[in-house]
N, C-alpha and C positions, 0 to 999 in steps of 0.2 A: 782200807777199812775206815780210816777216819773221815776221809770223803764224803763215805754213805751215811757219818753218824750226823755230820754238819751240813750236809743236804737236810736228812729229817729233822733235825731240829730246825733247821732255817723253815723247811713245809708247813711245820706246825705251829712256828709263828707267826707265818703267813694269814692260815686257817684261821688263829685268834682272833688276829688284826681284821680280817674278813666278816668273824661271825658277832665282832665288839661295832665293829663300822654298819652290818645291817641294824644289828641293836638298839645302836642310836640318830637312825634313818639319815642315814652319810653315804656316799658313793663307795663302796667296797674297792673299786676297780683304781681309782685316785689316790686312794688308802694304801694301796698293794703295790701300785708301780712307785709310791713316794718313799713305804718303806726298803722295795729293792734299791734305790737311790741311795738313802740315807741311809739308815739301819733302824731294823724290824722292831727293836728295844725301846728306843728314842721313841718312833711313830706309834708304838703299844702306848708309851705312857701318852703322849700328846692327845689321842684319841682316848684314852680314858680320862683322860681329865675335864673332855668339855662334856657339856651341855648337851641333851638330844635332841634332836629338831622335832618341831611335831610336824606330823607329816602324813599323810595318807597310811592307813592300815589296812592291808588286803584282809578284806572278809570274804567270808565266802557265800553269797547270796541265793537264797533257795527258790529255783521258781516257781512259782504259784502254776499249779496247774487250771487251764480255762474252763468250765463247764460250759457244755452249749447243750 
């Protein structure tokens, strides 16, 4: 039972670490194999501490319909 309980916690950590790493336009995927290395805590704080890149923002563009 303990297993399951430090599996979800480790998943939700994960998840943080993933949706702090889009947030501040950082490779999520880098983020996530560094905190399985290290630990999820350490890489949580290190990633909230920097700066967010600027960087492309997916909008979503509407197209203009052609009249002919």
């Amino acid at each position: 039972m303990e297993i399951i309980i430090f599996l979800l916690v480790l998943l939700a950590l994960v998840y943080v670490i993933f949706k702090v790493a889009k947030s501040k336009n950082r490779e999520p995927a880098g983020w996530i194999l560094s905190s399985i290395i290290i630990s999820p805590l350490i890489i949580l704080l290190i990633l909230a501490c920097m700066p967010t890149l600027k960087g492309k923002k997916k909008t979503i563009k509407k197209r203009k319909k052609s009249r002919k």
